[in-house]
N, C-alpha and C positions, 0 to 999 in steps of 0.2 A: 559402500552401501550395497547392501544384499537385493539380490531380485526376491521375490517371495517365490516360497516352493510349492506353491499346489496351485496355481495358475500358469501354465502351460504356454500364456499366449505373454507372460511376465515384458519378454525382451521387448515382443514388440510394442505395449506398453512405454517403456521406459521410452523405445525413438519418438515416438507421440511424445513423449514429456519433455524429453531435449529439445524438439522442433517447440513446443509451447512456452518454454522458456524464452523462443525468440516474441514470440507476441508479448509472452509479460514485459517482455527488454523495452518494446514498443511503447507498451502500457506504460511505463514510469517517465518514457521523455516524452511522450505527451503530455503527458501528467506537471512534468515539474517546467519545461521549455517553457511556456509562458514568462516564468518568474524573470529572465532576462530579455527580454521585450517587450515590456510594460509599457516605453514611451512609443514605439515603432506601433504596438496594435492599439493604443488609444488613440493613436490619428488615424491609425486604417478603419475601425469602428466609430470614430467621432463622439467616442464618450471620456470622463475624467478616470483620475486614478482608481477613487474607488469605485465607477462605473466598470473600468475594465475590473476589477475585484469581484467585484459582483457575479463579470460574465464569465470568470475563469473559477469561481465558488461555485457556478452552475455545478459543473461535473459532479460534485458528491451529491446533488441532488437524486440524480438517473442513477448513480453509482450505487448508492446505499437501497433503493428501492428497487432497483432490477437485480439485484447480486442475489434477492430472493428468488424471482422469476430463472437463473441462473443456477439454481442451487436445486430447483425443480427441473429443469430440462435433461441435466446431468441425471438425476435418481432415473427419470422416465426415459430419454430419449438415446442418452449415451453420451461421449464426448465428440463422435466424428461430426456431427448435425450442429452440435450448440455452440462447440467453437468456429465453426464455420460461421454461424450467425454473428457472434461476436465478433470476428474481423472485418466483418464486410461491415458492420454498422459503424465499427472504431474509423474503417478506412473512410466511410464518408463522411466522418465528422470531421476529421484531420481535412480533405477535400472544399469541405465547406469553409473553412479558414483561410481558403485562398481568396477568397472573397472582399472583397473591403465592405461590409457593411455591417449595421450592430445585429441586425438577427440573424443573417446568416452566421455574424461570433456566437450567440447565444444557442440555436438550433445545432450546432459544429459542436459547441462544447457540452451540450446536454448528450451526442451521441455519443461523443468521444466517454463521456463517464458509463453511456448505458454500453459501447462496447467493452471498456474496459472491466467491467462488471465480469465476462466470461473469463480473462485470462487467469486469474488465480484460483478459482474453484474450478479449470480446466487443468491448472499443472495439479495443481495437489490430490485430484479424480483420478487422473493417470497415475499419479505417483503412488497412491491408496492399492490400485490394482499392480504397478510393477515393481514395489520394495516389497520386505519385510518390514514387519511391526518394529523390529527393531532397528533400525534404518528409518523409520517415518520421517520423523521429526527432523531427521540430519538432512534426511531428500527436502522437505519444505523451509527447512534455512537456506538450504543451497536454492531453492526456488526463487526466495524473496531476496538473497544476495545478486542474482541475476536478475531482477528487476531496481532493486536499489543502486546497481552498476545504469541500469537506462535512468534513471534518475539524475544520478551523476552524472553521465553524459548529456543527458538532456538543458544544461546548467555547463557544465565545464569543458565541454564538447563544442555546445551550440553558442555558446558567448561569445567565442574567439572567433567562431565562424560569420556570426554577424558583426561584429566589429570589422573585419576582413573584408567586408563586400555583401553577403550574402543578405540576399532577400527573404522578411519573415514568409511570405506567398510564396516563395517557391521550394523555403525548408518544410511546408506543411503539403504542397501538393505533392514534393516528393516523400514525405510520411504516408499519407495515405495512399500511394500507388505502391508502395514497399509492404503497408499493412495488408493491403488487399493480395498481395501475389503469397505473401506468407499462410493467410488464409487457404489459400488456393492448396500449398504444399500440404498444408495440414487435415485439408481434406483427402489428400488422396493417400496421407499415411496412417490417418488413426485406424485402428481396428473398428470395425463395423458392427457392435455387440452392444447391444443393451444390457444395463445394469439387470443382477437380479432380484433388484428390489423392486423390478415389478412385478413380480413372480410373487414377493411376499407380505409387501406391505397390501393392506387389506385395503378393501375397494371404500376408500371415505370421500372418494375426491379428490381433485387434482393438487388440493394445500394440505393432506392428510402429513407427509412427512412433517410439513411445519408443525403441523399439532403437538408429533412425538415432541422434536426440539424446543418449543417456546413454551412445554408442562415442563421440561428443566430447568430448574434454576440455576444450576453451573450452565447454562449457555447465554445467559441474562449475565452472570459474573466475569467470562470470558470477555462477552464482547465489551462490557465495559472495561474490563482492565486493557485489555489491548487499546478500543479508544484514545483512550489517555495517556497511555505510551506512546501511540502513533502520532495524534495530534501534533505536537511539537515537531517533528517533520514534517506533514503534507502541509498545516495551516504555517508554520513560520521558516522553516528552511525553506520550502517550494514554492512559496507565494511571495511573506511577505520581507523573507530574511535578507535581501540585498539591498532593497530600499532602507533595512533598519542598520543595517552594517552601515551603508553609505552615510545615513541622514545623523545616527546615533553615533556610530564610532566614529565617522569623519574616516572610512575606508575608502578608499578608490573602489573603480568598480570590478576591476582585476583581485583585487584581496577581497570584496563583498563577493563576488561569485566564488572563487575559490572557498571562504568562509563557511558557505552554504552547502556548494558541491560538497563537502567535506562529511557531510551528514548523511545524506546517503553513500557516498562511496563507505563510512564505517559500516554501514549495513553488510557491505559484501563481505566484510570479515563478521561482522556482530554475527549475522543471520546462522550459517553453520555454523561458528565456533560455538553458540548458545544452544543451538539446536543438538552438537553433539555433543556436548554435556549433558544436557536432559538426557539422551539415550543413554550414555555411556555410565552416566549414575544411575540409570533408571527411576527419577525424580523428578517434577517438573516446576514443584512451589520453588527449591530453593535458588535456581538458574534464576528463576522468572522475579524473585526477591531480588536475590544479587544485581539483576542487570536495573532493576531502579533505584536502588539504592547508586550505583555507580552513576546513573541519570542525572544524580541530585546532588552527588558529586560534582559533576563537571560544570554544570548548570550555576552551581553558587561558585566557583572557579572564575566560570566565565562574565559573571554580575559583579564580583566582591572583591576578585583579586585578577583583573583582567587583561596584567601585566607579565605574571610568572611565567604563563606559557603563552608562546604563538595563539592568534584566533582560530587557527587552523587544525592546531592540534586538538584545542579543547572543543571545538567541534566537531572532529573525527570522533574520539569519544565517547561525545554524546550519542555519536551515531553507531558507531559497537553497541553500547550496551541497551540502547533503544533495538536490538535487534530483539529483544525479548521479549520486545509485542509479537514476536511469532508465535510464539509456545502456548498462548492461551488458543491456537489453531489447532495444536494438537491433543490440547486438554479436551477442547469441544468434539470433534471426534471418537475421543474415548471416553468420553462420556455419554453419548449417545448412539443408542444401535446403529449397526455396522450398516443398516438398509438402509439408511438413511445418511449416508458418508456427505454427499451431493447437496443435501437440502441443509446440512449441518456447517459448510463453509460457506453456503450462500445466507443463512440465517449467521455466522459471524462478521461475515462483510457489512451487511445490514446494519448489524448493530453497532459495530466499530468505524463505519462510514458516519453511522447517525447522529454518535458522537461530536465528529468531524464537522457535519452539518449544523448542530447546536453550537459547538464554541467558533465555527469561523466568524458570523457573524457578532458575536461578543467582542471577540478577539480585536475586528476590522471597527467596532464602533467606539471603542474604550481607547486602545492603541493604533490600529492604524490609522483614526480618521484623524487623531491629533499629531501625529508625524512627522508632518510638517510645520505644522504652527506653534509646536513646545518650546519653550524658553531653555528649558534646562534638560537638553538630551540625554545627559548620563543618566537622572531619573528616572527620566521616559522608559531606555534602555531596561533598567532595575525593574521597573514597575512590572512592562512586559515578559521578564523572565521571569519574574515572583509567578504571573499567572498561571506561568505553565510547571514550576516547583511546585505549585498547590495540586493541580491534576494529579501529577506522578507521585506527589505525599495520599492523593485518595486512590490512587491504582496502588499504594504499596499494601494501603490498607486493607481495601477489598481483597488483596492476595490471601489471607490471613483465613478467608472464607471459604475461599475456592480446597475444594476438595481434589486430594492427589490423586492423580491416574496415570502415573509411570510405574512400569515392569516394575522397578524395584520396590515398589508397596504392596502390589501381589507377590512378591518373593518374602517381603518380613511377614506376612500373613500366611 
């Protein structure tokens, strides 16, 4: 990866982005821990199964809604201020989950999404100012490969840990005293400079950048096709894929976490490998084709013929070529003026969270609520996977729309 050559302050840039990788690393085992102590925090909060669903679905609510407010503080205020803000809210939401009770669950996990909100439009801000254009995409895989590694660990890490002894209350108070000190570093390393998109974007108002971004219709097609690619990890590998391994496949709960884990750990290979294709062809439709198509692959693998390979393999997999819900991150970018980089990852989160927010509830009322009570699990199983083949059969579609904006279409032009 190239530092880019007319930004002079590039290097230190990038130490800012390598220390933000640790907060994204945060952000995903926040994000996906829950999924193995589902029985441990519904007695500490005193609610059912899909009562604690509900209060770990919170997060995309904060997440998808503040990723805008997130996307605006970056264009205006810079990233030393806004990820500061975002750790310190992440760390008391984690802090709040030491708590046994359902609101301080529910209040903990709304912060936990609204801090999580800053970490990815903070690494890819840094990243925007300390690569080259050609390097983009490679630096924002490798970004989202280091946060689908805390994913995985959050899951394959923290499962064995609590099996082992460990208390959920004291793995979250010590998340959130580890988020807050990471905060702390990353304030005292980011470069202290404001975007100069204040300098140019014209005085409309504080939501002016969103205007530029949401008169695009490639940033409407972006964040839908990523949606839809993501979905099937946050809503069913992170939440509710261990219970369906357990209840569906008759997995232990050693082969259901692993099963799951599996899915984001493919991200850490999906994420760059996808991303440096896009660069290295200078194309971005046919990477971001290829890795659904490959999705739908493994997908009817894993429903049809769910014998051939290991669960593990064919969930790794899925989770590679799912890594090419990144790429519509860098479509949206370049497809939108450069002054507005900030409000442009914070308007994809938005949209790809929103997503996220519309089908978990589907997801949780059709499939998870019957779960337990189905007669015929392997069905169930089937039914649940068909759900998410139809998402990624309309993300392959939408592709189709999306207009190319890799190097290499300005070179055939």
């Amino acid at each position: 990866m190239e530092p880019t050559p007319k930004n002079p302050q590039a290097r230190y840039f990038i130490i800012a982005w390598a220390l933000g990788l640790v907060f994204y690393f945060l952000d995903y085992v926040t994000r996906s821990a829950p999924a193995v102590m589902l029985p441990e925090l519904e007695q500490a909060f005193g609610v059912t199964t899909l009562g604690l669903v509900a209060i770990i679905g919170a997060y995309y609510y904060t997440y998808s809604t503040v990723s805008l407010v997130a996307g605006i503080s970056f264009d205006r205020l810079g990233a030393k201020y806004s990820l500061l803000a975002g750790t310190v809210v992440l760390g008391l939401g984690c802090l709040l989950f030491y708590f046994p009770n359902q609101g301080a669950g529910y209040a903990g996990r709304l912060l936990q999404g609204m801090g999580c909100a800053f970490a990815f439009p903070g690494c890819v801000y840094l990243a925007s100012r300390g690569f080259s254009a050609r390097s983009l995409a490679t630096a924002i895989g490798f970004t989202q490969c280091v946060g689908m590694l805390g994913g995985s660990a959050g899951q394959f890490v923290v499962g064995p840990w609590l099996r082992n002894g460990l208390r959920p209350d004291l793995f979250w108070l010590g998340t959130g005293l580890v988020t807050l000190v990471v905060g702390i570093v990353l304030f005292l390393v980011t470069p202290a400079i404001k975007n100069d998109a204040t300098k140019k974007v014209p005085t409309g108002g504080l939501l002016s950048p969103y205007k530029t971004v949401f008169s695009n219709p490639q940033s409407y097609l972006c964040g839908l096709i990523a949606g839809l690619l993501f979905a099937p990890t946050t809503i069913f590998a992170m939440t509710w894929g261990v219970d369906f391994f357990q209840q569906d496949r008759q997995l232990d709960f050693q082969a259901a976490t692993l099963a799951c884990a599996m899915v984001p750990m493919g991200w850490v290979f999906g994420c760059p490998l996808l991303g440096w294709l896009a660069d290295r062809g200078g194309r971005r439709k046919p990477v971001l084709a290829g890795g659904a198509i490959v999705m739908l692959l493994s997908l009817a693998q894993l429903l049809f013929l769910p014998t051939l390979v290991p669960t593990y393999i064919s969930t790794f997999v899925l989770g590679v070529a799912s890594g090419a819900a990144m790429i519509p991150y860098s479509v949206i970018k370049e497809a939108n003026p450069d002054e507005v980089k900030g409000s442009a990852t914070g308007a994809i989160n938005f949209l790809t969270f929103g997503v996220t927010t519309i089908l978990s509830p589907i997801f949780s009322r059709f499939f998870g609520k019957t779960l337990a009570t189905t007669a015929n699990h392997a069905a169930h199983f089937r039914a649940a996977g068909l759900f998410w083949i139809g998402g990624i059969v309309l993300a392959l579609v939408v592709t189709f729309a999306l207009r190319e904006t890799g190097l290499g279409r300005k070179a055939a032009i």
